[in-house]
Backbone as CSV, one residue per row, in Angstrom:
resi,resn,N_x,N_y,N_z,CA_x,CA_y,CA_z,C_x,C_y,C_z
1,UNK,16.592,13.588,-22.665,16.681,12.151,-22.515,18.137,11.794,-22.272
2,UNK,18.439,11.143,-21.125,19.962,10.682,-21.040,19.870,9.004,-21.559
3,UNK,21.347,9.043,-21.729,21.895,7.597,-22.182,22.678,7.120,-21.883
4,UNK,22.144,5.992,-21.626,23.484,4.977,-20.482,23.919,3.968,-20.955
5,UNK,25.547,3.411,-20.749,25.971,2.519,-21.436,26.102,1.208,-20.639
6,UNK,25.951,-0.059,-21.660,25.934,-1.281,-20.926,27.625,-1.822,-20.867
7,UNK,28.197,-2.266,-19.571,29.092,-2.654,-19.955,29.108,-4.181,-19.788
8,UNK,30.214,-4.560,-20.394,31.276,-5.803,-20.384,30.206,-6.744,-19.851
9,UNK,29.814,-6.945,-18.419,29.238,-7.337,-17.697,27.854,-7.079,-17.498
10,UNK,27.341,-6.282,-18.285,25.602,-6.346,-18.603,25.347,-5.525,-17.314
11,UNK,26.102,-4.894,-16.704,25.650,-3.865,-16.169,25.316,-2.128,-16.641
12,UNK,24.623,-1.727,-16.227,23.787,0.280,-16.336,23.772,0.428,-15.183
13,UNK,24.393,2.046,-15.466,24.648,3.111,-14.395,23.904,3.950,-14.444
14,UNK,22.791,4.293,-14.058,21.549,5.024,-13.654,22.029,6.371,-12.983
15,UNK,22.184,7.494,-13.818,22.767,8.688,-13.267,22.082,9.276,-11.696
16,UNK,23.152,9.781,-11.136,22.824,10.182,-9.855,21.639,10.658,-9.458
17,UNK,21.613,11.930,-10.025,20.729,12.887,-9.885,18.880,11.493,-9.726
18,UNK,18.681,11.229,-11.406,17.976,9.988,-11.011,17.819,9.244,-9.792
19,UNK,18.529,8.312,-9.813,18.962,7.717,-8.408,18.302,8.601,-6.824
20,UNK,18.699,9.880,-6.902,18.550,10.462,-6.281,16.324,10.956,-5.586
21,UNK,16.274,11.304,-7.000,14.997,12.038,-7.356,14.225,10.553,-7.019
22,UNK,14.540,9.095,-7.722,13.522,8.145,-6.958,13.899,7.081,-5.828
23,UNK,14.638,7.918,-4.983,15.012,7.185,-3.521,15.640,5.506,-4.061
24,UNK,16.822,5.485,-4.913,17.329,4.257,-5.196,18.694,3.962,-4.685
25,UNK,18.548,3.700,-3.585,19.898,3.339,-2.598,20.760,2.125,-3.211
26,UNK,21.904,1.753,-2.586,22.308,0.212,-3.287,21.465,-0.840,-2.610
27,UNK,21.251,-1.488,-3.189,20.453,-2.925,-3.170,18.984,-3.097,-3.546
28,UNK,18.597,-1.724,-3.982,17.165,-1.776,-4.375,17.142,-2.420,-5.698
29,UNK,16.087,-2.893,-5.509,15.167,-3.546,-6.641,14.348,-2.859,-8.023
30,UNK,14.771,-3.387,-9.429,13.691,-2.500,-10.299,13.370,-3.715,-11.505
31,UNK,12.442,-3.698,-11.542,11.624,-5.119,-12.742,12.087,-4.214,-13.616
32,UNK,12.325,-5.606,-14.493,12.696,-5.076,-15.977,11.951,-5.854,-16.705
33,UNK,10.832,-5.004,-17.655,10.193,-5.754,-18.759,10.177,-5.076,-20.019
34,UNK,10.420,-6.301,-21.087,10.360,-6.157,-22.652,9.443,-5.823,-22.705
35,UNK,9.304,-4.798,-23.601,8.182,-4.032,-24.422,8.306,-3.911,-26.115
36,UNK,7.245,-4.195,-26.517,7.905,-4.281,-28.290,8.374,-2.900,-28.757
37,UNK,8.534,-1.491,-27.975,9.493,-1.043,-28.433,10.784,-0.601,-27.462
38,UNK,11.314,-1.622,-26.698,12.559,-1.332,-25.979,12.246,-2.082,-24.511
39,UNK,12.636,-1.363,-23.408,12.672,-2.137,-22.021,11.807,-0.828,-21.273
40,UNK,11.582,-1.543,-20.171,11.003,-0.671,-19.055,11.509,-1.017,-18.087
41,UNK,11.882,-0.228,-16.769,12.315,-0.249,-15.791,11.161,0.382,-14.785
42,UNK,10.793,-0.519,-13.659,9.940,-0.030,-12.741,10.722,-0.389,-11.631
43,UNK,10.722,0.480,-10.465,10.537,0.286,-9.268,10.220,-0.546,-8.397
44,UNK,10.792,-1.684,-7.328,10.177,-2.701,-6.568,10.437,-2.028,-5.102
45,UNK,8.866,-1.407,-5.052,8.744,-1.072,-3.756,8.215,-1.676,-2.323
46,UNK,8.966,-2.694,-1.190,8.320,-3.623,-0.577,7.618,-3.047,0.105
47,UNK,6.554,-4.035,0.125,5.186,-3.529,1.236,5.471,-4.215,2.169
48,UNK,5.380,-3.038,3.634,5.176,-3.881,4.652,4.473,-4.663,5.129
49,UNK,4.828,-5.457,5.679,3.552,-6.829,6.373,3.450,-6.316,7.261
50,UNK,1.796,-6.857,7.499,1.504,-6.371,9.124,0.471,-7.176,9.520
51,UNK,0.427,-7.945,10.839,-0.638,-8.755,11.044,-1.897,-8.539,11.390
52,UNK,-3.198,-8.586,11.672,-4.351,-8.217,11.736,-4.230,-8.086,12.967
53,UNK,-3.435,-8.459,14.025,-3.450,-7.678,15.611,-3.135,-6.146,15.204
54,UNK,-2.233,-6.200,14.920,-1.587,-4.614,14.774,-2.495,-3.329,14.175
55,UNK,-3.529,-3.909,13.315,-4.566,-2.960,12.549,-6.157,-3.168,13.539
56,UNK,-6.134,-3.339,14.653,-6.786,-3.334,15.807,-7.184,-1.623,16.036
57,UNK,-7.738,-0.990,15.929,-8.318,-0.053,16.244,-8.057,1.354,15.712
58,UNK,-7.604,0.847,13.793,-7.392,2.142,13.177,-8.675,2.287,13.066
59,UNK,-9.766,2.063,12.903,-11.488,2.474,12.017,-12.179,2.487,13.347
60,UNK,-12.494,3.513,13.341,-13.726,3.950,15.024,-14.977,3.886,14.042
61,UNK,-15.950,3.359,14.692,-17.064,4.049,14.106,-17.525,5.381,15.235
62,UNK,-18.255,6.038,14.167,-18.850,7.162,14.764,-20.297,7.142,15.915
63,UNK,-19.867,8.124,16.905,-20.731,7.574,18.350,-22.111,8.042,17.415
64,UNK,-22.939,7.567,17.866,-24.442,7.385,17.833,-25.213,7.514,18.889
65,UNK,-24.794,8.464,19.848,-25.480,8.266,21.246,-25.439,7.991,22.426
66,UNK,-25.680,7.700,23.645,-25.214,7.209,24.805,-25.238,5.986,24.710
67,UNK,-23.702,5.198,24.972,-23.465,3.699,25.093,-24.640,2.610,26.239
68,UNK,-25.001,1.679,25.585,-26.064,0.874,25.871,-25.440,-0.257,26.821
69,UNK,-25.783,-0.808,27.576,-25.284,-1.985,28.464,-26.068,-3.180,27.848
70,UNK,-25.136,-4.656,27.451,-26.057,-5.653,27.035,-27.110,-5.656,28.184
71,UNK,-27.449,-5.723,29.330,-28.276,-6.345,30.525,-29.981,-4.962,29.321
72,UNK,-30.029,-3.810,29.347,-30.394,-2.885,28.647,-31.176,-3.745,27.378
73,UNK,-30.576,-4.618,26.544,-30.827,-4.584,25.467,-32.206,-5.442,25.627
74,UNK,-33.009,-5.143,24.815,-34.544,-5.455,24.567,-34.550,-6.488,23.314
75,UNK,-34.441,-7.838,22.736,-34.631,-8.327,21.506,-35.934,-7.825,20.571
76,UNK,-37.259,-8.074,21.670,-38.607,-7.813,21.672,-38.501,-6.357,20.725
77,UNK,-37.810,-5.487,20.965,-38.313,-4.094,20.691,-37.350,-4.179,18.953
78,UNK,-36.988,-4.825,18.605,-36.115,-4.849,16.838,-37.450,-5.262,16.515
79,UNK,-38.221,-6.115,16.969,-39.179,-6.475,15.570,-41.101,-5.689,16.185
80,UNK,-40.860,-4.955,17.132,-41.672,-4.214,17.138,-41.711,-2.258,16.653
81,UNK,-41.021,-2.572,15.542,-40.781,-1.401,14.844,-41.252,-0.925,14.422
82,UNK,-42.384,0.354,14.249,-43.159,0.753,13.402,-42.418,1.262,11.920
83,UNK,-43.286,0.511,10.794,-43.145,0.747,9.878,-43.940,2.199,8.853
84,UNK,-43.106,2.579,8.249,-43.667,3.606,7.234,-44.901,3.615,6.443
């Protein structure tokens, strides 16, 4: 367990190696919350935004067959379905 000191100015120096091991460059972000026995420090990792154009054609569905032409399509034949 290492230990870090607060100075003057209410600042902690988060040893390198640390720093290192969870990708904490200068200006990153880490929540700090009270816990009834001491503090916690987490990570603020931003999520990228992305607009619903851009996620346009990650999910294919899987082919099912030779592609159908609307002119092709029959309404009549969905409710003449033989049942089980």
């Amino acid at each position: 367990m290492t230990s870090v000191l607060v100075s003057a100015k209410g600042q902690v120096v988060l040893p390198a190696e640390l720093r290192r091991r969870l990708g904490l460059n200068p200006g990153a972000r880490l929540e700090v919350t009270e816990e009834s026995d001491g503090l916690r420090l987490r990570v603020q990792r931003p999520v990228p935004s992305a607009d619903v154009e851009s996620l346009a054609g990650m999910v294919t569905a899987p082919s099912r067959g030779k592609p159908r032409k609307l002119s092709e399509f029959d309404p009549a034949s969905l409710t003449a379905r033989k049942r089980p």
